[in-house]
C-alpha positions, 0 to 999 in steps of 0.5 A: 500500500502505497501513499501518493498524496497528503492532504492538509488542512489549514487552520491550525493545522499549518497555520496558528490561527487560534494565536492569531485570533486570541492575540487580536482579540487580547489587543482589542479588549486593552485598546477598550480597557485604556478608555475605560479602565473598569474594564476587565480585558479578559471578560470583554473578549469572553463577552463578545466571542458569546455575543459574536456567536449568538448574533452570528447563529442568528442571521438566516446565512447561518445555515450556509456558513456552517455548512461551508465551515465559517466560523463567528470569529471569522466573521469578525475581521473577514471581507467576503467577496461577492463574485462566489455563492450569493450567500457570501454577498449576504455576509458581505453586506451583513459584516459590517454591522455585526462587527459593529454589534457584536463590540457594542453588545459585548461592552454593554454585558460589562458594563460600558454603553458606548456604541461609538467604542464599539465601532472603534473596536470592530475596525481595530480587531481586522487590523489586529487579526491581519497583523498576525499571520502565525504559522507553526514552526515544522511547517515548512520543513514539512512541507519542503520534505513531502512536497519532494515525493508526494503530491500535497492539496489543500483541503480548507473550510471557509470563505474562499476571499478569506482563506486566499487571503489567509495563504497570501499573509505567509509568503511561498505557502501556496507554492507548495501545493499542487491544489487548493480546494476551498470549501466555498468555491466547492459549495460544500464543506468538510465533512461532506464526501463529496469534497473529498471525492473532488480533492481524488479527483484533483489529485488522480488517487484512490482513498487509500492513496491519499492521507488527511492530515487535520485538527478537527475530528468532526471536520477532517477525521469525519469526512476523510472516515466516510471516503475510506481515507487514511487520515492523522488527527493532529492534537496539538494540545493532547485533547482527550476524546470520545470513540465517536470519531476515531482517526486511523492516526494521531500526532502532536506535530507535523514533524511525527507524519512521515514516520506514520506515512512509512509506517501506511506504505510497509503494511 
């Protein structure tokens, strides 16, 4: 059995986004706690990510970007472009106030009424965000090693001007890649098999041929599962779980998946 390709995810897989994220959201939240000092840092960002994600869930493009795999937080520093899904021209035309609201609600549940700090806050968290294109350390030692002897895709849930722009603010990443399949070009998301059908297809492999390297079970484990793909759950963070999705593998870092890679080819 031999492996031909590898297929990445790309949040928090490759690139560190929950850092990029708590980092943007902790400058933002000391931004406001300077104007008004009763603040609690720590509570506002807790605050506005429950707010965030209640407004979010509201809006009737929920059932859209969960299928396609976008989260609240996204939705907070994302510009969604409107040359793809007609939904995505809806969250582009929403953004701007849930930006706004989700800052307002989340000062007012501590305390502060003060739209016009919200409105501040809601443009200085994309800022933030943008600023901060983490991505971890392995990461390009992995890849510059694979992409000698396999055929890499990445495989990636979210809006497609985002995502793009996600690879874009880490110079020679997309480079190394034969394909990139974006869950909102595609019109559905992981983990949907037809999504990983399309990434074979790409690709010109079986599923046995091709392993599915991700950090979420319910998004890359799952859907790589129902095609019949090899798949390495990476768990960074030694993340307990259930047997209600098990991986065929599991890492704590990009560096340990060839030695699983040699291990598939031997058997």
């Amino acid at each position: 059995m031999t492996i031909k390709a590898v297929l990445f995810d790309l949040d928090d897989t490759l690139l560190w986004d929950d850092r990029s994220v708590k980092e943007a959201f902790e400058a933002t939240c000391r931004e406001a706690a300077a104007r008004y000092p009763e603040i609690d840092p720590d509570k506002l960002e807790e605050a506005v990510r429950h707010e965030a994600r209640a407004l979010y869930e509201s809006f009737e493009t929920f059932p859209f970007t969960k299928m396609i795999g976008i989260n609240p937080f996204e939705g907070l520093w994302a510009n969604f472009g409107t040359d793809h899904h007609e939904q995505f021209r809806k969250l582009g035309d929403l953004a701007p106030g849930y930006r706004k609201e989700s800052w307002t609600r989340g000062l007012k549940a501590v305390g502060v009424d003060d739209a016009e700090l919200g409105a501040i806050l809601a443009e200085k968290f994309p800022a933030e965000r943008r600023s901060r294109p983490y991505i971890y350390d392995e990461t390009f030692r992995v890849l510059n090693d694979l992409k000698k002897k396999y055929k890499l895709l990445l495989l990636t849930n979210g809006a497609p001007d985002l995502q793009h722009e996600k690879i874009a603010g880490v110079p020679e990443l997309d480079t190394y890649f034969d394909h990139i399949v974006i869950s909102g070009a595609h019109g559905e998301g992981k983990p949907a098999e037809s999504i990983f059908k399309h990434a074979m297809e790409l690709l010109g492999i079986e599923a046995f041929e091709g392993i599915m390297i991700g950090d979420k079970l319910t998004t890359d484990i799952l859907g790589s599962n129902r095609v019949g793909m090899h798949n390495a759950w990476i768990n960074r963070h030694g993340v307990s779980r259930s047997d209600e999705i098990v991986p065929k593998h599991e890492i704590a870092s990009l560096d340990e998946l060839q030695a699983i890679i040699n291990g598939i080819d031997k058997k």
